[in-house]
C-alpha positions as CSV (number, residue, x, y, z in Angstrom):
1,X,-34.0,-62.8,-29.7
2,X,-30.5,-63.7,-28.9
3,X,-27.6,-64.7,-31.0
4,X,-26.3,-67.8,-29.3
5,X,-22.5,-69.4,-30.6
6,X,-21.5,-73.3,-29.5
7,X,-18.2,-74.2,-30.0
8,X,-17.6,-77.9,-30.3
9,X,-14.6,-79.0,-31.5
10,X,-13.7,-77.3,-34.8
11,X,-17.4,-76.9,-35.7
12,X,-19.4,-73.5,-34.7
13,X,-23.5,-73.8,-34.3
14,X,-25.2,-70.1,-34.8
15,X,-28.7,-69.9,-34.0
16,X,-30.5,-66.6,-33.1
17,X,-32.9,-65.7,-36.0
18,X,-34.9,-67.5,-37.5
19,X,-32.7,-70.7,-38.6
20,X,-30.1,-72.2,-37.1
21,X,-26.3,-72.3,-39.2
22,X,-23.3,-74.3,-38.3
23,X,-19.9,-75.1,-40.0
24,X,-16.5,-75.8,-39.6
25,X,-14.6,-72.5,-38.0
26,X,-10.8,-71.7,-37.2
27,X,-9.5,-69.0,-35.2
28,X,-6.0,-67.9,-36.0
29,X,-3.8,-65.0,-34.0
30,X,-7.6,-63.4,-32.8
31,X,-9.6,-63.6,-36.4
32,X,-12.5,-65.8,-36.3
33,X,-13.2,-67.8,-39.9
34,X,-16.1,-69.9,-41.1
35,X,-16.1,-72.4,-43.9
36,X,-19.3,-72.6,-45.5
37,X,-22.5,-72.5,-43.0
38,X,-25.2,-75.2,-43.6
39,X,-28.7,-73.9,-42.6
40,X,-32.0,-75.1,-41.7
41,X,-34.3,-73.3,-44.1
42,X,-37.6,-72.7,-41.9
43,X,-39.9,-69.5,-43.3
44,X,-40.1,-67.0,-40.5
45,X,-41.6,-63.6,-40.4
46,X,-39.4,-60.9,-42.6
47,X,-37.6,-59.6,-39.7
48,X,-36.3,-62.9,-38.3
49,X,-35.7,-63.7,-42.0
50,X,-33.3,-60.6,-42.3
51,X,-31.8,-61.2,-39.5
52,X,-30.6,-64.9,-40.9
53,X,-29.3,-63.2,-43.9
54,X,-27.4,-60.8,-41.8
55,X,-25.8,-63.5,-39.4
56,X,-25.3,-65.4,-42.3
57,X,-23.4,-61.8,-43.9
58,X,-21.4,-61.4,-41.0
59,X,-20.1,-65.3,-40.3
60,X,-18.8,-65.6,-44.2
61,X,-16.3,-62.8,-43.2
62,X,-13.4,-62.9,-40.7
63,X,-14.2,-61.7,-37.8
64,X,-11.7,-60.2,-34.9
65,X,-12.5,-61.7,-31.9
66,X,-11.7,-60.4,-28.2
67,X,-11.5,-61.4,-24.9
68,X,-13.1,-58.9,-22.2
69,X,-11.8,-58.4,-18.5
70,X,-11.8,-61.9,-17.0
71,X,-12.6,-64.1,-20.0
72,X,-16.1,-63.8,-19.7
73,X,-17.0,-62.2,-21.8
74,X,-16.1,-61.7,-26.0
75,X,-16.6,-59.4,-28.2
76,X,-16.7,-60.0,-32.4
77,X,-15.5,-57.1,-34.8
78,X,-16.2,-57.0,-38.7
79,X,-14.3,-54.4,-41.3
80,X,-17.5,-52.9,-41.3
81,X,-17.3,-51.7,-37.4
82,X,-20.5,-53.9,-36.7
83,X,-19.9,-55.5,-33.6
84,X,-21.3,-58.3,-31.5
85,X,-20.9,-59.3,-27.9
86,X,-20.9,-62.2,-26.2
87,X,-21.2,-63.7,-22.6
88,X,-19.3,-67.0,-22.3
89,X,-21.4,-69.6,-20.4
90,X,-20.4,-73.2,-19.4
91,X,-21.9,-76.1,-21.9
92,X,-25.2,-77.2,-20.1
């Protein structure tokens, strides 16, 4: 599955895996921050389930964020060198 982000305000939905996360965010000279994430807390199978735990990893530490070509697109860089990318699409 995909890892969707909604922006709304100064709060950040994550959903993707198995559960869905949210919380407040800030993002300050291109470094993304979470407060702490709230979850749903369905039982999925293992992988989805490590997949939640990972997300969940990777949204409690800053996070670089940048633009792509034409603002499309965004990309989301950990210490770590994980990265994730994004394709901005309008609110439906």
């Amino acid at each position: 599955s995909s890892l969707r982000l909604r922006f709304a305000g100064h709060r950040l939905a994550v959903s993707g895996g198995c559960n869905g996360m949210g919380g407040a965010y800030a993002l300050r000279d291109g470094v993304l921050t979470t407060g702490e994430m709230a979850s749903t807390l369905r039982a999925c199978d293992p992988p989805l389930m490590e997949a939640d735990a990972e997300i969940a990893r990777l949204f409690s530490t800053p996070l670089q964020l940048r633009w792509g070509a034409g603002g499309k697109r965004f990309s989301l860089h950990d210490k770590a060198g994980v990265t994730l990318l994004f394709e901005a699409m309008a609110q439906r």
